[in-house]
C-alpha positions in Angstrom: 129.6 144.3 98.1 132.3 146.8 99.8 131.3 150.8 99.0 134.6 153.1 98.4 134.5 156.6 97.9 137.6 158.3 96.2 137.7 161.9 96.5 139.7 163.5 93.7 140.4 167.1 92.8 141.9 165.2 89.7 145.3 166.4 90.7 148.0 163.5 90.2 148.3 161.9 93.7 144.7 161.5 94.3 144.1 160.0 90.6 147.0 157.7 91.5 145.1 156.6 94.4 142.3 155.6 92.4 144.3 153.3 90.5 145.5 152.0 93.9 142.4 150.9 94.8 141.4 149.8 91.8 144.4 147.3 91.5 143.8 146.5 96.0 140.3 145.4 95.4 140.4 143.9 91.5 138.7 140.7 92.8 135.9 142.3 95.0 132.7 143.6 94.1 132.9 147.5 95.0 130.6 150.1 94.1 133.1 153.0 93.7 131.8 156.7 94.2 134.2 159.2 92.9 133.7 162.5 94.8 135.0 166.0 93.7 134.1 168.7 95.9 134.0 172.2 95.0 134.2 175.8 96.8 132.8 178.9 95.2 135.6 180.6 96.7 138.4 178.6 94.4 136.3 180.3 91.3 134.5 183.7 92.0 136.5 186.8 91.3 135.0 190.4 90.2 135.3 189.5 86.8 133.0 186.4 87.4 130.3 188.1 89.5 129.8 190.7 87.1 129.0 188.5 84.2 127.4 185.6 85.7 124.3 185.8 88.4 126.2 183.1 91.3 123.4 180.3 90.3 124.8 180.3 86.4 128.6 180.2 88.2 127.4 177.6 90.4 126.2 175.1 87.5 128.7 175.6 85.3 131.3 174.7 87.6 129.2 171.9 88.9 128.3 170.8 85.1 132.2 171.1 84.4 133.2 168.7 87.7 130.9 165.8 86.6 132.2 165.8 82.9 135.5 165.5 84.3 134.5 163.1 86.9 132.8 161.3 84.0 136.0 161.1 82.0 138.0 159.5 84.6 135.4 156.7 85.2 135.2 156.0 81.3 139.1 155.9 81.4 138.8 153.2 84.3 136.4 151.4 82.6 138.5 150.8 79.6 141.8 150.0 81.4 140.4 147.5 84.0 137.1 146.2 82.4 136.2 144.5 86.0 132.9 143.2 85.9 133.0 143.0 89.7 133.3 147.0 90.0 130.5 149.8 89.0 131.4 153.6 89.1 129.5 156.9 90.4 130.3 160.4 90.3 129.4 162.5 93.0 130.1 166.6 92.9 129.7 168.9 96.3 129.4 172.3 96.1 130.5 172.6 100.7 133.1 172.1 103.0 135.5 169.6 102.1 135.1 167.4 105.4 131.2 167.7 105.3 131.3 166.9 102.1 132.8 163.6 102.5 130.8 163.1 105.3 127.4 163.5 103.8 129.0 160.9 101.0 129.7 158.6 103.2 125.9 158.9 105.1 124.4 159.2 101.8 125.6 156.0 100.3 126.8 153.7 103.3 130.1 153.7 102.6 132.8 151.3 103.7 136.2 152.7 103.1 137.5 156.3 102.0 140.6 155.9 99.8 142.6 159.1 99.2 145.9 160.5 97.9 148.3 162.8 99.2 151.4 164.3 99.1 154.6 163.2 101.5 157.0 165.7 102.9 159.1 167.7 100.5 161.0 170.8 99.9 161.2 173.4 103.2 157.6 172.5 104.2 157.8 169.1 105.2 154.5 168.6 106.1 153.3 164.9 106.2 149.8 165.2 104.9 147.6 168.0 103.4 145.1 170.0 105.5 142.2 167.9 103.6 143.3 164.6 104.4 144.3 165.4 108.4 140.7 166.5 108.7 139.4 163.4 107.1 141.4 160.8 109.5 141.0 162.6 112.3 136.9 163.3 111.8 135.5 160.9 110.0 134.0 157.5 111.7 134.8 155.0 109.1 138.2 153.3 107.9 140.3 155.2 105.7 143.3 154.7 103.1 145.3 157.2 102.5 148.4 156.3 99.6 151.4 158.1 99.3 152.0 160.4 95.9 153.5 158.1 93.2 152.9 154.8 95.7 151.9 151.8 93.5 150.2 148.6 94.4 152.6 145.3 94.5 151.1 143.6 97.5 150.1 143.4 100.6 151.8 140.4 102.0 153.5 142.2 105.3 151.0 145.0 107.2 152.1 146.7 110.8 150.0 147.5 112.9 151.1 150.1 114.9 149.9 150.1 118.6 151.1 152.1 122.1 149.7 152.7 125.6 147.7 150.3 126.8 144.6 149.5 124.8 141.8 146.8 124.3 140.8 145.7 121.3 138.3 144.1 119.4 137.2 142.2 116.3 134.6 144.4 115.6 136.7 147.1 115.0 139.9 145.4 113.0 137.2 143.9 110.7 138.4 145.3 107.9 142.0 144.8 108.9 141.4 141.0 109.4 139.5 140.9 105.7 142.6 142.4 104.1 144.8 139.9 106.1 142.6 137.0 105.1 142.2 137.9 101.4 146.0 138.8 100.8 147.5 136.4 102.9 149.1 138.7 105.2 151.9 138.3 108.0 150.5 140.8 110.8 153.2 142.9 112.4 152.4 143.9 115.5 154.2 147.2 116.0 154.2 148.0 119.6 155.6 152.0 119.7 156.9 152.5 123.7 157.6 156.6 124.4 159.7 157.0 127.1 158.4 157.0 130.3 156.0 154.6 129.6 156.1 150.7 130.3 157.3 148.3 128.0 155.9 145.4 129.1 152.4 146.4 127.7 153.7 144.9 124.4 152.5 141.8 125.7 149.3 142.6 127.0 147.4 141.7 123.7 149.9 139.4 122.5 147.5 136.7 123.1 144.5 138.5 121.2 146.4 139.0 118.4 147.4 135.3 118.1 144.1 133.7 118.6 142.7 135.8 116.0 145.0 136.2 113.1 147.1 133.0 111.9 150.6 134.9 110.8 151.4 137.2 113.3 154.2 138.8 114.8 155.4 140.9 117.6 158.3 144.0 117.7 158.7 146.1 120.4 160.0 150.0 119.3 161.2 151.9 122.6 161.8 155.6 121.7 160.8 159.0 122.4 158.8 161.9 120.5 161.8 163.0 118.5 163.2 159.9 117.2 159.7 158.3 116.5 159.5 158.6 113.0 163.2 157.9 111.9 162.2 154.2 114.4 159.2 153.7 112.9 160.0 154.9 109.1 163.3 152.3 109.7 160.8 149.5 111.1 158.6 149.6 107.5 162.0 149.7 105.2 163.9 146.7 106.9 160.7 144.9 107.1 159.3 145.4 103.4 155.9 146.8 105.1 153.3 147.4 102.5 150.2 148.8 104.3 150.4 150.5 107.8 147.3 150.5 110.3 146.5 152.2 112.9 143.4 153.1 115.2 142.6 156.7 115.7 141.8 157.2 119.1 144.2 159.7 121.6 147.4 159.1 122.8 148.2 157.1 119.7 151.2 157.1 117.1 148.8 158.9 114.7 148.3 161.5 117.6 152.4 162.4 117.2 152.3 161.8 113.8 149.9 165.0 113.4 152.7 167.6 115.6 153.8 169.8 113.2 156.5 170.6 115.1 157.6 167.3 114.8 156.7 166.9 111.2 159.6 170.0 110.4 161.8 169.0 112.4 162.2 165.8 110.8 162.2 165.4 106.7 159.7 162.4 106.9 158.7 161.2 103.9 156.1 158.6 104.0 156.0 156.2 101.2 153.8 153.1 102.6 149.9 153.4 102.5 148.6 154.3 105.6 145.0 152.6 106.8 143.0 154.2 109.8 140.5 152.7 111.6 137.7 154.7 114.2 137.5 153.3 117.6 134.6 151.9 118.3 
């Protein structure tokens, strides 16, 4: 049985990626654990204080949470009816990021599956505040899917890889599951930055082949500025439907978090994103 926590402020992109995961793992048995995490600060005003002692505030806005919470499960129970998938509702009252944490402690959890927003408008930031602090601090795989993404399929996933690295079976479990249970061609994305050597493409070309059946290998050489119109044109030409990466330094997910970078460049990310810790 896989454990999945879906944290939702029951905005529109992270309810979408509820449904996302719903539809990714229909023929699994998951215990899902929807999470929505509150802050006193989003609710108190002078108003509030006055009429309410803060332990009235703080269960009514907790009481509220779970009835919501509660009404999304029963809505997901009634589209899907899955047998194979049982529903909890967690609320926090804390810091988003310890929050999760303490979710994913409390109830061994597998995989966090989240929603966010690509870049738009004059901000044209890649991902929210919430959901950098999640990839970059939490020690377990997580999914983050695009506003308005939907699930087709997963038959092509890159894996995005640059520097030298070693890796391990231990920590592209999950990686190698989804490949297995889709059917997946693995694309070995191998991002060179300038100044670096190219030939480590084929340092792990032979790891890769021994343990995934469909694989293939495509060297990108470019530098910090053109990396995401050469990986973004990489995942269109190739119909890529999941993107994974491991978050450890020096990585493509390391340049993907530049803000700089991020406004300097209108990228819009519409392909599901998977990070794995290093372990």
């Amino acid at each position: 049985m896989k454990t999945i926590l879906l944290p939702t402020d029951f905005s529109e992109n992270s309810i979408n990626a509820i449904h996302f995961a719903m539809h990714m793992f229909k023929n699994e048995t998951c215990s899902f654990y929807l999470l929505n995490v509150q802050k006193v600060s989003s609710y108190m005003s002078d108003d509030l204080m006055l009429a309410n002692p803060t332990g009235v505030v703080y269960d009514t806005i907790v009481e509220s949470a779970k009835v919501s919470l509660n009404n999304v499960i029963n809505r997901l129970v009634k589209k899907y009816d899955n047998q194979k998938h049982q529903f909890f509702s967690l609320v926090d009252y804390d810091n988003f990021t310890d929050a999760i944490n303490q979710a994913v402690k409390s109830n061994a959890v597998d995989l966090i599956v989240m929603g966010t927003k690509g870049a738009s408008g004059l901000s044209q930031v890649i991902f929210g505040s919430n959901t950098v602090k999640v990839l970059k601090h939490c020690n377990i795989p997580v999914l983050v899917v695009p506003d308005k993404c939907t699930y087709t399929n997963l038959k092509d996933i890159a894996f995005t890889t640059s520097f030298q690295s070693t890796y391990n079976m231990d920590e592209l479990q999950l990686l190698d599951e989804i490949v297995i249970k889709n059917d997946s061609k693995l694309n070995v994305l191998h991002v060179v930055m300038e100044d670096n050597m190219a030939n480590e493409l084929f340092q792990d070309v032979d790891f890769f082949n021994e343990h995934f059946e469909d694989v293939s290998f495509k060297l990108i050489d470019t530098n910090q500025q053109d990396i995401f119109d050469a990986v973004q044109g990489y995942i269109l030409n190739n119909d890529i439907k999941l993107i994974v990466m491991i978050n450890k330094k020096h990585t493509f997910l390391d340049s993907l978090f530049v803000k700089h970078q991020a406004e300097a460049f209108a990228f819009s990310i519409q392909t599901p994103l998977m990070v794995l810790p290093k372990k």
